[in-house]
C-alpha positions as CSV (number, residue, x, y, z in Angstrom):
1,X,0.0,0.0,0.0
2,X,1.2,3.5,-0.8
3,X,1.5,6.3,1.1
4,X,2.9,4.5,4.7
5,X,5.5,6.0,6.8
6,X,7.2,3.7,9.4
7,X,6.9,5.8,12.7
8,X,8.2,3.1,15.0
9,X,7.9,-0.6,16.0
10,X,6.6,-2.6,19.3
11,X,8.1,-6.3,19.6
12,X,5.6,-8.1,22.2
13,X,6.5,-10.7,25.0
14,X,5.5,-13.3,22.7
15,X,7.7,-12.1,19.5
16,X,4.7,-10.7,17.6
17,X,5.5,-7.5,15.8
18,X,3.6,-4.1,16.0
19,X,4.1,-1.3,13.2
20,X,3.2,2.3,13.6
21,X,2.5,4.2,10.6
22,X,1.2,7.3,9.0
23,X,-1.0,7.6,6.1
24,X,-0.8,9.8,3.5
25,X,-3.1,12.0,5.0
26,X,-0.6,11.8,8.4
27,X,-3.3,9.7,10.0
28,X,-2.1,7.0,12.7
29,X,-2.4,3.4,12.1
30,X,-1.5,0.0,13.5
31,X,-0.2,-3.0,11.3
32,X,0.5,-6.2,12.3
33,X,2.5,-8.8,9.8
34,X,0.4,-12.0,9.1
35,X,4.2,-14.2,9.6
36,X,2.7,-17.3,7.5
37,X,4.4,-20.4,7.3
38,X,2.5,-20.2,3.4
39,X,4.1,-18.9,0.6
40,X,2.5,-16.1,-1.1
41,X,2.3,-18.5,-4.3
42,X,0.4,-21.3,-3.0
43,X,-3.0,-21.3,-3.8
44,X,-4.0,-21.3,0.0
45,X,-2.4,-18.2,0.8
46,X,-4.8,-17.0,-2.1
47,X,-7.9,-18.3,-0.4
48,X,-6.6,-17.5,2.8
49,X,-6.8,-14.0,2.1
50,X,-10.6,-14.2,0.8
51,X,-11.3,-16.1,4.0
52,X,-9.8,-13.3,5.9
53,X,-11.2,-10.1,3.8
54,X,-15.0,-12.1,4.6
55,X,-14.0,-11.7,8.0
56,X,-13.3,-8.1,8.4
57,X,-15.9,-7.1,6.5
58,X,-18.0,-8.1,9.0
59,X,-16.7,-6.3,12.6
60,X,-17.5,-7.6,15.8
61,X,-19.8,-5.1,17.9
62,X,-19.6,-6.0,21.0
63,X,-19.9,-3.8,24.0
64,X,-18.1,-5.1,27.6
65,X,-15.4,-5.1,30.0
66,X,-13.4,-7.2,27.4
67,X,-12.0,-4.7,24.4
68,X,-12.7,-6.8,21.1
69,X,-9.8,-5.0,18.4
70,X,-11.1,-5.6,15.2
71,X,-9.2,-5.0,12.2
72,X,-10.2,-2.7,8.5
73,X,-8.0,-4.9,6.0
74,X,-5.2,-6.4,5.0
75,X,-2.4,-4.1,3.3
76,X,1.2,-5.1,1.6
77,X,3.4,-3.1,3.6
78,X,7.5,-3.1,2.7
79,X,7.7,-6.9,1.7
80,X,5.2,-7.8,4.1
81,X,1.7,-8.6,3.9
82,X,0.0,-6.7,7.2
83,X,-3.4,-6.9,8.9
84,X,-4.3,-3.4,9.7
85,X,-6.1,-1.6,12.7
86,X,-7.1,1.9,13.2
87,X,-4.6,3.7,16.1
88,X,-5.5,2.6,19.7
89,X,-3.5,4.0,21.8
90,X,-4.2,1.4,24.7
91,X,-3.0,-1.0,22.5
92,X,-0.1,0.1,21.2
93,X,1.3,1.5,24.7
94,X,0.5,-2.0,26.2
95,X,1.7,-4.2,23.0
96,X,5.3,-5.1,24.9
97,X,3.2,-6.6,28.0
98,X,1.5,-9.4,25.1
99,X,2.1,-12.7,25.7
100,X,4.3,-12.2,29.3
101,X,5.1,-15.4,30.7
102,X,3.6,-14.7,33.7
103,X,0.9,-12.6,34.9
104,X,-0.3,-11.5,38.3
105,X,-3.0,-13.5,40.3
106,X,-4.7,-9.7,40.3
107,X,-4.6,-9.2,36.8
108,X,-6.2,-12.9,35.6
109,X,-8.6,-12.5,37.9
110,X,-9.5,-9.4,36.0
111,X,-9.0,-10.6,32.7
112,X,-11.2,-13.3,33.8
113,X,-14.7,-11.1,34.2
114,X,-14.2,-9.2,30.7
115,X,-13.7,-13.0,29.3
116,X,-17.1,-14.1,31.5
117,X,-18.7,-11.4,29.3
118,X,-18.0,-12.7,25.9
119,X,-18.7,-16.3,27.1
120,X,-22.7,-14.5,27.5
121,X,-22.5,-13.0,24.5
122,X,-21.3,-16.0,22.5
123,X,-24.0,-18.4,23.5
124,X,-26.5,-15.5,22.7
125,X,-25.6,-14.6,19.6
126,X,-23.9,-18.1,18.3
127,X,-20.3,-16.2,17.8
128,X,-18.3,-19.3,17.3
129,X,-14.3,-18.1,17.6
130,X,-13.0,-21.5,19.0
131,X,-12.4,-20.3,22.5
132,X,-10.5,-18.4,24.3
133,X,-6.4,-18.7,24.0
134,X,-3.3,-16.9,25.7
135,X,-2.3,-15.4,22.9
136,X,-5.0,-13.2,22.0
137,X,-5.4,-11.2,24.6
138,X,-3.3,-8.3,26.2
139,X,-3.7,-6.1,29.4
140,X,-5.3,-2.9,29.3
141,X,-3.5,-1.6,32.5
142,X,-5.9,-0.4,35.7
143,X,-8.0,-3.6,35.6
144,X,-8.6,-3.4,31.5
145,X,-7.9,-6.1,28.9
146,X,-8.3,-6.3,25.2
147,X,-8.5,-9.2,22.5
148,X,-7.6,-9.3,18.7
149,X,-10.2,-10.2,16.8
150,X,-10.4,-14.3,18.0
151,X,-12.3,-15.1,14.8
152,X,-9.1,-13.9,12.7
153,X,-6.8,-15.5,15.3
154,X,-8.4,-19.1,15.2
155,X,-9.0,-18.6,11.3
156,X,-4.5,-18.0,11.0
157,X,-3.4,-20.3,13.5
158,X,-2.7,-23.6,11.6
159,X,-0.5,-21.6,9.1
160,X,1.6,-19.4,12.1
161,X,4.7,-20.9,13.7
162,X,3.4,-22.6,17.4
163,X,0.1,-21.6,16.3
164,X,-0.5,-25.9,16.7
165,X,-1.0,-25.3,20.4
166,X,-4.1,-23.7,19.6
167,X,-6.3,-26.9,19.4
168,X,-5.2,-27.7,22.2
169,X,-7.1,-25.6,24.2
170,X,-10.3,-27.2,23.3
171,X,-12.4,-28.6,25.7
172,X,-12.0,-32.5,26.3
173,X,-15.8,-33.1,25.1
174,X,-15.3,-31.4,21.9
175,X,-12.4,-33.0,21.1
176,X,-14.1,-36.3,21.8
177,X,-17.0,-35.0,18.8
178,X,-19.5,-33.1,21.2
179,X,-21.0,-30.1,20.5
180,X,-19.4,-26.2,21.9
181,X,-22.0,-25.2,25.0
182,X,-21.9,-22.3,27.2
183,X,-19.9,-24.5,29.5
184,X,-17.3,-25.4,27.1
185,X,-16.1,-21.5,26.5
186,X,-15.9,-21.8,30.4
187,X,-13.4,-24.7,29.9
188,X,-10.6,-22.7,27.5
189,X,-11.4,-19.6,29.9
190,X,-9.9,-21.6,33.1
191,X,-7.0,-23.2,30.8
192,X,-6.3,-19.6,29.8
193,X,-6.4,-18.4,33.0
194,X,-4.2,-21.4,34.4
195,X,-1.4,-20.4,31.5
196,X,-1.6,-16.6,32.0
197,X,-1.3,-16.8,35.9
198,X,1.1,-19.9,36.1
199,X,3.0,-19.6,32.7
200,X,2.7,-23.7,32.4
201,X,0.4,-25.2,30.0
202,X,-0.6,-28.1,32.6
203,X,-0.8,-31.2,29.9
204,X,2.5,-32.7,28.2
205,X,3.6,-30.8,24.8
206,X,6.3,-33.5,23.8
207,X,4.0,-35.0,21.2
208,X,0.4,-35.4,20.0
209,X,-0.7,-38.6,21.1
210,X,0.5,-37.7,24.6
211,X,-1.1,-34.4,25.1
212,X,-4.6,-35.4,23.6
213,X,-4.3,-38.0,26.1
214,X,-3.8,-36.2,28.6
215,X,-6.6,-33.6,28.0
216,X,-9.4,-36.5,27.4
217,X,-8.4,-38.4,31.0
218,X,-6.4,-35.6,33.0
219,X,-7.4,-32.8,34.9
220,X,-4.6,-29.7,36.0
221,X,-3.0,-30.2,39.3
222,X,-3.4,-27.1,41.8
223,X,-2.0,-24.1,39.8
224,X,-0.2,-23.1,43.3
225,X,2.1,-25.9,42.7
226,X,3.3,-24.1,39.7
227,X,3.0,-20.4,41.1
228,X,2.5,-20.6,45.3
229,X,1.7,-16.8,45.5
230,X,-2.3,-17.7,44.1
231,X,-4.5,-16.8,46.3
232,X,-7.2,-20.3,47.6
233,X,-10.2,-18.5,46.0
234,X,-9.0,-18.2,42.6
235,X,-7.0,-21.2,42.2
236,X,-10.5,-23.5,42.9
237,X,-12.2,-21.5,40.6
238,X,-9.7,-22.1,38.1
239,X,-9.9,-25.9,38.7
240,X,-13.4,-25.9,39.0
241,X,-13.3,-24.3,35.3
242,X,-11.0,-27.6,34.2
243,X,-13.1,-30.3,35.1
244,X,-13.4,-33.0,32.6
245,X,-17.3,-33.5,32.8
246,X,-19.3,-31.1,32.3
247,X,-21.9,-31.1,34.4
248,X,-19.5,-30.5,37.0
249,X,-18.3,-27.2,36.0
250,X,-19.7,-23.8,37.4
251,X,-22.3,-21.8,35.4
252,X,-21.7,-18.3,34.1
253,X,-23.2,-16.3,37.0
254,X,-21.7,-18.4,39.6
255,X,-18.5,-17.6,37.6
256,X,-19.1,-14.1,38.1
257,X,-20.0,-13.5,41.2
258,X,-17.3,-15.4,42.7
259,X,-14.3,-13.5,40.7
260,X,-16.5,-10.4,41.3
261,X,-16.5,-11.3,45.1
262,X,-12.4,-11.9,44.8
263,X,-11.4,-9.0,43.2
264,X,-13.7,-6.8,45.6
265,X,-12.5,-7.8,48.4
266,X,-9.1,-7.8,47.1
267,X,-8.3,-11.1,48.0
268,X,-5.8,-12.3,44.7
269,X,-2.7,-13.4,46.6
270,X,-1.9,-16.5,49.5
271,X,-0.5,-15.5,52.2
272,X,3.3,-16.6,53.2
273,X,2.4,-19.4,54.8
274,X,0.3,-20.5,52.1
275,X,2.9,-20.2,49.6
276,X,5.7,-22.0,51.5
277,X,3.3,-24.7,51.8
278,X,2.9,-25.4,48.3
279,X,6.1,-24.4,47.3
280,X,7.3,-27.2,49.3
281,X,5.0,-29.6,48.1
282,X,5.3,-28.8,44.5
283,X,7.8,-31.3,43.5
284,X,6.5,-34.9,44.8
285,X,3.2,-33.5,44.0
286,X,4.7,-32.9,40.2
287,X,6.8,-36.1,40.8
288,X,3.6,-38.3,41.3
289,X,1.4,-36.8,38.3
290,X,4.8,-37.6,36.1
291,X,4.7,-41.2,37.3
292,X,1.3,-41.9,36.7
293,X,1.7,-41.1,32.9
294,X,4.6,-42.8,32.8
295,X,2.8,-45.8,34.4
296,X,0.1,-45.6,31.5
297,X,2.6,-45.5,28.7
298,X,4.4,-48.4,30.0
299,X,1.2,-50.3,30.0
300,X,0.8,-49.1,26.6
301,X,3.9,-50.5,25.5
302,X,3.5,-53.7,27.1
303,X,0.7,-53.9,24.8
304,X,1.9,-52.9,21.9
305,X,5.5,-53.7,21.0
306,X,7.3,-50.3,20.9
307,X,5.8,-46.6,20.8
308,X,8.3,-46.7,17.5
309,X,6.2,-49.3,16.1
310,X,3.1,-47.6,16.9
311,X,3.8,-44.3,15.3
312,X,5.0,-45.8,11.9
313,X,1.1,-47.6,12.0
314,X,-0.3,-44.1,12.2
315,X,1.3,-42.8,9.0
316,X,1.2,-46.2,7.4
317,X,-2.8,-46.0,8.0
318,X,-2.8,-42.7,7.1
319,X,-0.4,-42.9,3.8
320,X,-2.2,-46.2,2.9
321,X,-5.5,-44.6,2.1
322,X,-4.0,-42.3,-0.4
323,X,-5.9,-44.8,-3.4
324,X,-8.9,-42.5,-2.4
325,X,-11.2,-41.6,-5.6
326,X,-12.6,-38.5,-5.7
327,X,-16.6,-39.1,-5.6
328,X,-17.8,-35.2,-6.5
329,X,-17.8,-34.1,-10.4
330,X,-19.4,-30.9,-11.3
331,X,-22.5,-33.3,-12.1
332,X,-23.0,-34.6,-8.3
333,X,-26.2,-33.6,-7.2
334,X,-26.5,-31.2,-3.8
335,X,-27.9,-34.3,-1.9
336,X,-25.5,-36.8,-2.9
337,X,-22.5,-34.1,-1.9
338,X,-24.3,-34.8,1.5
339,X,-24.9,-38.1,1.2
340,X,-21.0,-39.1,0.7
341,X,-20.0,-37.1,3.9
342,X,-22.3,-38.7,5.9
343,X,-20.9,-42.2,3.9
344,X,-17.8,-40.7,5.3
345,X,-18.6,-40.3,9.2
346,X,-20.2,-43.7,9.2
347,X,-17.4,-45.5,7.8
348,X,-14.6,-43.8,9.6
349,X,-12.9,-42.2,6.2
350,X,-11.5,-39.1,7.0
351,X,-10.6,-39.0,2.9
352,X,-14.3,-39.5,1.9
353,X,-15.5,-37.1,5.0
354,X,-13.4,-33.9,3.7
355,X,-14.0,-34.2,0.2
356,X,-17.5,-32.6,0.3
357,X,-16.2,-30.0,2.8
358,X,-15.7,-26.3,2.0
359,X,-12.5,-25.6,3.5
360,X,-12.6,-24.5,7.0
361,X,-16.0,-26.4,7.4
362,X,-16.7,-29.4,9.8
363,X,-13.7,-29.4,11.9
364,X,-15.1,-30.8,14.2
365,X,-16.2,-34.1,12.6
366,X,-13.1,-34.1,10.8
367,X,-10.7,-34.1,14.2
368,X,-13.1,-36.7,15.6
369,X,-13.2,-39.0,12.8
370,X,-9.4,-39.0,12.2
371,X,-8.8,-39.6,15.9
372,X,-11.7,-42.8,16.2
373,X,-10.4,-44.2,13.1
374,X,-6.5,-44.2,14.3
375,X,-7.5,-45.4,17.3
376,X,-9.2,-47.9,15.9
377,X,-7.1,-49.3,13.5
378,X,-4.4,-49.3,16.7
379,X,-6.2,-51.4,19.2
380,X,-7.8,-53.7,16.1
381,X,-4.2,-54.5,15.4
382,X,-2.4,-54.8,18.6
383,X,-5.3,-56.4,21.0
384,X,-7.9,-57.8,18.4
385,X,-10.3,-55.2,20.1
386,X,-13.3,-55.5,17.6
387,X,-16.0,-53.0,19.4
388,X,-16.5,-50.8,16.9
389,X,-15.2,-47.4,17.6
390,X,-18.6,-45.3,16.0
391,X,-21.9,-45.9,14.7
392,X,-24.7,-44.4,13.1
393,X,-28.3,-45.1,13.0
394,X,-31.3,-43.4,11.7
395,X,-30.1,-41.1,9.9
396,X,-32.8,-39.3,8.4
397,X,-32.1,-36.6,5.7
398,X,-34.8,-33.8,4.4
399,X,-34.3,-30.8,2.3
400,X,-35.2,-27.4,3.7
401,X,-38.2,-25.7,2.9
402,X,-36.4,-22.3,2.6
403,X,-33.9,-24.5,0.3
404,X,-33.1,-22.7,-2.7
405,X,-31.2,-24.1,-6.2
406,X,-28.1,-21.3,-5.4
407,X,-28.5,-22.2,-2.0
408,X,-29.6,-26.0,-1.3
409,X,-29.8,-26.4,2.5
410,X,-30.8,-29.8,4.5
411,X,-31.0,-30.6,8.0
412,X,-30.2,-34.3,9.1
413,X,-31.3,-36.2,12.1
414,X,-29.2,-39.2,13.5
415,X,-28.2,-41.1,16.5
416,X,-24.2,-41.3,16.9
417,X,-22.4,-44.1,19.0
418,X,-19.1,-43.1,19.9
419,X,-16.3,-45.6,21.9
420,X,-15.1,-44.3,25.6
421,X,-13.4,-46.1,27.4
422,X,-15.7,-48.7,28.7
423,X,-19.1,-47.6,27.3
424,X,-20.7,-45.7,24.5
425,X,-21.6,-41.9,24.4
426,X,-25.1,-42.0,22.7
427,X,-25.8,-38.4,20.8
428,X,-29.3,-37.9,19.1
429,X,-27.7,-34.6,16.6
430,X,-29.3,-32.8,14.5
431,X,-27.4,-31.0,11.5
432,X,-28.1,-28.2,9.5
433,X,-26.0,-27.8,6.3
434,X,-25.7,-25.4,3.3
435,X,-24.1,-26.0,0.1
436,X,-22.3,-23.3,-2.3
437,X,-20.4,-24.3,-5.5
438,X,-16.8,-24.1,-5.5
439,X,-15.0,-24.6,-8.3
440,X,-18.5,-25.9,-10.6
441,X,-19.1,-28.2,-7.8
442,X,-21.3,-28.8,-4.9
443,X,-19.6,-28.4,-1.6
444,X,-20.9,-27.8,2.2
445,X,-20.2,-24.3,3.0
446,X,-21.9,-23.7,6.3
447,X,-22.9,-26.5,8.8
448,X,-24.0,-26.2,12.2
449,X,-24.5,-29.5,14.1
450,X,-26.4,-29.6,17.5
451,X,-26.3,-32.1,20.4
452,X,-30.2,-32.6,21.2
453,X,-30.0,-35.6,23.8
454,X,-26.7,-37.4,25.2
455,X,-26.0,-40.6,27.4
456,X,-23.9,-43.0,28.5
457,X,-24.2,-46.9,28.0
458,X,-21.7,-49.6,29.6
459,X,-20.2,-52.0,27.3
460,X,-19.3,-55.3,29.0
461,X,-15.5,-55.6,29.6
462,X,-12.7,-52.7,30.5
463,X,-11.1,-50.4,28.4
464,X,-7.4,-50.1,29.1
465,X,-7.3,-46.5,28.7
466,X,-8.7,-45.8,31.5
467,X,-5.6,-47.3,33.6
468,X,-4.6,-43.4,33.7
469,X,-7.0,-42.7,36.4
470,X,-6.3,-45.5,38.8
C-alpha cells in the first residue's frame, strides 16, 4: 500500500511485531504482519486472504469489560503482507506486556470477568471463535484487557509458527466429537487463566498422542504448585473451570459472582504461609502426576511392542489410504454431496469425510473421525479389540423448505455411538447444512450441528485407557 510512513515498532513478549505508521493524510495506524508459514504462491495463501477479507468485513460489535480489536484490511506493507487496525493507543502502549510469561494473580482474575462477558455473549448470539487462547489477549493496565479479533486469530493459527498449540485448548468433550455449549467456553477460559497466571500449559507438549491424552483423562494439578503466591479462591475456581465433565463445572453467574467477590474484596494473593506450603509440596506432587503417565505409557507399551512401532502404524494407515477416488464431479447432485459425507462419518474415512467439505468447514467431525479411526485401526491390530469405535443409526435426511437451487440447505437427524473407554456416548444430533459451489461443484459451505439428547451406556469388559485414572 502507498502512502505509509514507518513511525516506530513494538516487539511483544510473545515475539509478535507491531508497526506504527502514517498515512498519507498523516493519519495514525496499526499494522501487524500475518508471519505465514505459506508462501505467497500457493493457492492457500490466495484463499486464505478471501477467507480473511470475509472476515473483516463483518466487525464484531460488542460492547463489555473485554475490548474486542477488530481490524479494516489487509495491506502489503515493505515486503510484508500486514493486517491493519485503526490507532488505539491502549493498545499500542501496552503491546510489549503481550504474551508475558507470567501474569499476576490480580490481573487474571481481572481478565477473567471481561472473558465471562463474551462467554454470554457468544452463547447469545452463536459467535463461534474457537475459544479463548493466551495469545490473544493483552492487558489494558488499571484492571482493562483487550483481544484481537479471535475469529481472525483461530482462522490463521494452523498456518503461524506454534500456532498448533491452539487446538489444544479445546475442551476435552469437543475433542471427543461433542458439541461447543456455554460450558465449554468456560473450559478454554480456566486453561487460559491457568497459563496466564502460572506460565505452564498443565498437559505434556512433547507429542500429540500424549497431550490429547492427557486432556481427554487428565485434569490440571493445583495451579499453586506451579505459582504458590495464588490466592485459595482463585485457584479452585480455576480448577473448577477444568473439570473433565461437564456437568461438573460452574455456570456463568456463579463464575461471576465469585471472581467479582475476589477482586472486591481484594483477595488475589496466598498468604506466606500458604505459599511456602505449596512451594514445598510442588515437587512430589509434580513427581507423582509424572509417574502416573509414565505408568500408562508403560502399559501401553507392554501392549503394543514399541511406541516406535506404533507411530510408523499411524502414517502407514494414514499414507495407505492415499488410493482414495474422488466421488464429487461438477455433475453430483446437492444431496448426494451430503450423502458421501455422511458415507464418510459412518465408515470412519477421513478421505471421503473432507471431500464434500468447504474448506474450513466441519472441523469438528473431521478431528473426531481422524482420531476414532486411528484409534481404531491401533487397538484392532495390537489387542484384536473389535468394538467398533462409531456408529450411526437413523439417519434421516430432508431438504429445507427455505432451500433454494443457489443455496440448497438440509438438516439431518441421526443417533451417533461413539467408543469411551468402557461404554458408549449415545448423541441424538441434528445438523443443519448449506451447500455453495466451488469450483463448478457442490460443496458444504456452512454446517451447524447440534447435540439434542446425550447418554452413556456400559459396554461389558474394560477399556485399558482408562488405567490413567487408577
Amino acid at each position: 500500500m502507498m502512502g505509509l510512513t514507518l513511525k516506530e515498532t513494538k516487539i511483544a513478549a510473545d515475539g509478535r511485531f507491531l508497526y506504527l505508521v502514517d498515512n498519507e493524510r498523516g493519519e495514525k495506524q496499526l499494522l501487524e504482519p500475518l508471519n505465514l508459514t505459506l508462501s505467497s504462491k500457493e493457492r492457500m495463501y490466495i484463499e486464505l486472504l478471501s477467507d480473511l477479507r470475509q472476515i473483516i468485513q463483518k466487525p464484531l460489535d460488542i460492547k463489555g469489560k473485554l475490548k474486542i480489536v477488530c481490524y479494516l484490511g489487509i495491506v502489503k506493507f515493505k515486503e510484508e503482507t500486514c493486517l491493519m487496525f485503526s490507532y488505539d493507543d491502549e493498545l499500542w502502549k501496552n503491546w510489549p506486556r503481550k504474551g508475558l510469561k507470567v501474569y499476576s494473580p490480580r490481573e487474571v482474575a481481572e481478565a477473567a470477568i471481561a472473558m465471562l462477558g463474551l462467554v454470554e455473549i457468544a452463547e447469545e448470539t452463536e459467535l463461534a471463535f474457537g475459544g479463548f487462547f493466551p495469545g490473544d489477549l493483552f492487558p489494558l493496565g488499571s484492571g482493562g484487557w483487550g483481544m484481537l479479533d479471535p475469529r481472525i486469530q483461530n482462522l490463521l493459527a494452523p498456518y503461524r509458527r506454534g500456532g498448533e498449540d491452539r487446538e489444544y485448548y479445546s475442551p476435552p468433550e469437543v475433542i471427543a466429537g461433542s458439541s461447543w455449549s456455554a460450558k465449554s467456553y468456560l473450559y478454554t477460559l480456566g486453561l487460559t487463566m491457568y497459563s496466564l497466571v502460572t506460565g505452564v500449559f498443565p498437559f505434556p507438549l512433547e507429542n500429540r498422542r500424549e497431550t490429547v491424552t492427557a486432556i481427554l483423562q487428565e485434569e490440571p494439578i493445583d495451579p499453586r504448585y506451579y505459582q504458590g503466591e495464588i490466592g485459595e479462591g482463585l485457584a479452585i475456581l480455576i480448577l473448577k473451570m477444568l473439570k473433565k465433565k461437564v456437568e461438573l463445572r460452574p455456570d456463568h453467574d456463579y463464575l461471576k459472582k465469585e471472581f467479582g467477590r475476589i477482586v472486591e474484596t481484594g483477595s488475589f494473593d496466598a498468604s506466606p504461609e500458604e505459599g511456602i506450603k505449596f512451594r514445598e509440596e510442588a515437587v512430589l506432587v509434580k513427581k507423582k502426576v509424572e509417574q502416573k503417565r509414565k505408568r500408562y505409557w508403560r502399559w501401553q507399551r507392554f501392549k503394543w511392542p514399541s511406541a516406535i512401532a506404533a507411530v510408523a502404524l499411524i502414517f502407514f494407515i494414514m499414507l495407505s489410504r492415499g488410493g482414495y477416488e474422488e466421488k464429487i464431479t461438477p455433475e453430483t447432485k446437492p444431496l448426494e454431496v451430503v450423502n458421501i459425507f455422511y458415507e464418510g462419518i459412518k465408515n470412519l474415512d477421513t478421505l471421503q469425510l473432507e471431500e464434500p467439505l468447504a474448506k474450513g468447514v466441519g472441523k469438528e467431525f473431521v478431528n473426531m473421525v481422524t482420531f476414532l479411526h486411528v484409534t481404531s485401526k491401533m487397538r484392532q491390530a495390537y489387542e484384536l479389540l473389535n468394538t467398533p469405535f462409531l456408529v450411526m443409526e437413523e439417519v434421516t435426511i430432508e431438504e429445507d423448505k427455505n432451500s433454494t437451487s443457489e443455496a440448497p440447505s438440509y438438516t439431518v437427524n441421526y443417533r451417533l455411538k461413539i467408543f469411551e473407554g468402557g461404554e458408549y456416548r449415545i448423541q441424538e444430533r441434528q445438523d443443519r447444512l448449506v451447500l455453495k459451489r466451488v469450483k463448478k461443484e457442490w460443496r458444504i459451505g456452512d454446517l451447524d450441528s447440534q447435540v439434542l439428547t446425550e447418554k452413556l451406556e456400559p459396554i461389558l469388559g474394560e477399556d485399558p485407557s482408562q488405567a490413567l485414572d487408577r
